[in-house]
N, C-alpha and C positions, 0 to 999 in steps of 0.2 A: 201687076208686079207686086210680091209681096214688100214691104215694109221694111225686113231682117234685109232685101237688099239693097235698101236705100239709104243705111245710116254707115258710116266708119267706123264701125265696132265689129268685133268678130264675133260670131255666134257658133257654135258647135252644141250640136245635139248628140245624145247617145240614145241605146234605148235600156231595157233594165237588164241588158245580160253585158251592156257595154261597148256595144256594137256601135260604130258611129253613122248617124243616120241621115243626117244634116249639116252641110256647112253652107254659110252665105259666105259672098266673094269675098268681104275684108276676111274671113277665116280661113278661106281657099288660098286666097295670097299670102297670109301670115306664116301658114305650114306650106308655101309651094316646095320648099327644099325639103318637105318632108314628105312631098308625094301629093299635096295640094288637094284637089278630087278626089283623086287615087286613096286615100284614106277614107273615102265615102265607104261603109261594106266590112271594115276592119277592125280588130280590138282595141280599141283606148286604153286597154293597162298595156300593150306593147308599145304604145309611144311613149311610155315614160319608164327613166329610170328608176332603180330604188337612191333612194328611202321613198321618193313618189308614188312608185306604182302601190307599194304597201299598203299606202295611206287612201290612193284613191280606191281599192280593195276595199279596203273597211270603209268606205264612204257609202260603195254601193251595197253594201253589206245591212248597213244600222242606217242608211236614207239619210242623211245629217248631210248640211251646206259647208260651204267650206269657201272663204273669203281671204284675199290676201294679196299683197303689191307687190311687184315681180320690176327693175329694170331689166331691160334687153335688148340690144342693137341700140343703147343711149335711148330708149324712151322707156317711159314710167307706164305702165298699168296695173291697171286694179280691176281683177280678176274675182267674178262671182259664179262659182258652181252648185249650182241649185235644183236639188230632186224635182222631177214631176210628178204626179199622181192624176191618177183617173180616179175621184172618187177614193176608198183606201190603198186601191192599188198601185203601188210603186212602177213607173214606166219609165223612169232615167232620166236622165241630167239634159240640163242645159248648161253651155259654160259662156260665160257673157266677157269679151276681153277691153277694156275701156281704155284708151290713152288720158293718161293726165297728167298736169303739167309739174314742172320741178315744186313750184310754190302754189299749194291751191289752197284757198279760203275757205275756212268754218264758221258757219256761222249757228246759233245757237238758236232755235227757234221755240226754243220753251219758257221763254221770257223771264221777265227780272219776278222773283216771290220773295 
């Protein structure tokens, strides 16, 4: 059993035309009102609206990450979509969905100078 299905985080992969290639369960479950599996096979700029779809357009476009907290159904995430690469080649996204909680601690690990 891989790993992606053993933690409570969503994982979605695309590949470099967009196509989604991968999902593990917590991202099956996440999107099941949006076809769950059934988006295995399908284009990722059609599940989103604009201004999104534009943005993630030009994401796959110029390969740049793109990071950012999202509430939804009352729970907080913090969403990392991050280019692959084979070596220089560009093979598309992974999108990593994290729950976290209302209040979460920083802590500063570059010490006192």
């Amino acid at each position: 059993m891989s790993w992606t299905n053993q933690v409570r985080i969503a994982i979605t992969v695309t590949d470099e035309h967009g196509t989604i290639t991968e999902m593990n369960p917590a991202s099956i479950e996440i999107f099941a009102n949006d076809g769950g599996a059934k988006l295995i096979g399908t284009d990722v700029l059609a599940c989103h609206p604009e201004p999104s779809r534009t943005q993630l357009a030009d994401m796959y476009r110029d390969h740049l990450p793109n990071h950012y907290t999202i509430q939804k159904n009352g729970r907080r995430k913090i969403i990392h979509q991050l280019p692959m690469f084979d070596g220089p080649a560009f093979r598309g996204y992974v999108e990593i969905s994290i729950p976290i909680p209302d209040q979460l601690p920083h802590h500063n690990r570059d010490g006192a100078k």
